[in-house]
C-alpha positions as CSV (number, residue, x, y, z in Angstrom):
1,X,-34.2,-25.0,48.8
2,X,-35.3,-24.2,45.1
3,X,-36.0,-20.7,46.4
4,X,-32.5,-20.2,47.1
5,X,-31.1,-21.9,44.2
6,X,-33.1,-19.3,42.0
7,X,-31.8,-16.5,44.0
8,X,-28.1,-17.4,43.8
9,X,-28.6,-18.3,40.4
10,X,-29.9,-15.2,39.3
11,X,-27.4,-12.8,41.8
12,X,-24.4,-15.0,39.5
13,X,-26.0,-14.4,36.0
14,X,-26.4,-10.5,37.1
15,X,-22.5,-10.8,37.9
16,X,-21.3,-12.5,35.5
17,X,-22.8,-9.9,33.1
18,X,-21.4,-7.2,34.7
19,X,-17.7,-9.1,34.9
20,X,-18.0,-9.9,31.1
21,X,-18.3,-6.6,30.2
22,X,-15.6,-5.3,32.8
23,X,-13.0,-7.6,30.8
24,X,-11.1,-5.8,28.3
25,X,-11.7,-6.4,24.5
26,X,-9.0,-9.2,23.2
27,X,-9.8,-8.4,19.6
28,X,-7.0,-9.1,17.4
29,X,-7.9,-7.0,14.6
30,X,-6.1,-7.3,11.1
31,X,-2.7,-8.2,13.4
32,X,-4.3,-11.3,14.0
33,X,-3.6,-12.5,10.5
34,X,0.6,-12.5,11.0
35,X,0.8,-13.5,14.3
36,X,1.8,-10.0,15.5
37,X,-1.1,-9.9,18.1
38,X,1.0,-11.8,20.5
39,X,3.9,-10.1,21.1
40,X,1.6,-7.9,23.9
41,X,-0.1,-11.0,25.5
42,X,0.8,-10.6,28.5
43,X,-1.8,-10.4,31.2
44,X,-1.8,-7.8,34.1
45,X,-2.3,-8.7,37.7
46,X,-5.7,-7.3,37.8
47,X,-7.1,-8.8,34.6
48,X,-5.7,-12.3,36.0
49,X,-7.8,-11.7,39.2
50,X,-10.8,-10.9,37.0
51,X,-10.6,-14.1,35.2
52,X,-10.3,-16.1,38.3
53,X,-13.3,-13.8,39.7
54,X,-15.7,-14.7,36.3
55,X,-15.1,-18.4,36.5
56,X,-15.8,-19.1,39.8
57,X,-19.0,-17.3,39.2
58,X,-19.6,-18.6,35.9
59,X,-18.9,-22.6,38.0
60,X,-21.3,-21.3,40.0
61,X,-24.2,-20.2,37.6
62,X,-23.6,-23.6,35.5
63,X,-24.0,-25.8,38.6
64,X,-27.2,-24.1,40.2
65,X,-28.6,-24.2,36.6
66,X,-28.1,-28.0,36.5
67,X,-29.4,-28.8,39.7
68,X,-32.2,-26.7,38.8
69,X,-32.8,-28.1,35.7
70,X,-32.6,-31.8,36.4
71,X,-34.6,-31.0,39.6
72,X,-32.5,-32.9,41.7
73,X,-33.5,-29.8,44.5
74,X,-37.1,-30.2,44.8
């Protein structure tokens, strides 16, 4: 059962390095300072999907490292 926990643990960090980085960059640059960044803050359809996508990984990944870690899977 640890075996498995290692594999799905690694398979979601591997992901969830790949959805980070397919997330677009938020930076809100000197714009930031006025308040001007967020009169485009609305999110598309796709990058709403994404963000469900990353934290159902990233729920998975934190819970497999727990039980992992506390080695309540032995």
């Amino acid at each position: 059962m640890a075996n498995t926990l290692w594999i799905i643990s690694t398979i979601a960090a591997f992901l969830l390095i790949v959805l980070i980085l397919m997330h677009s960059p938020k930076g809100d640059g000197i714009g930031g300072i006025g308040g001007a960044s967020h009169i485009f803050a609305s999110q598309k359809s796709a990058e709403k999907g994404l963000n469900k996508v990353t934290g159902i990984v990233c729920a998975i990944f934190i819970i497999c490292t727990f039980l992992i870690g506390y080695g309540i899977i032995k």
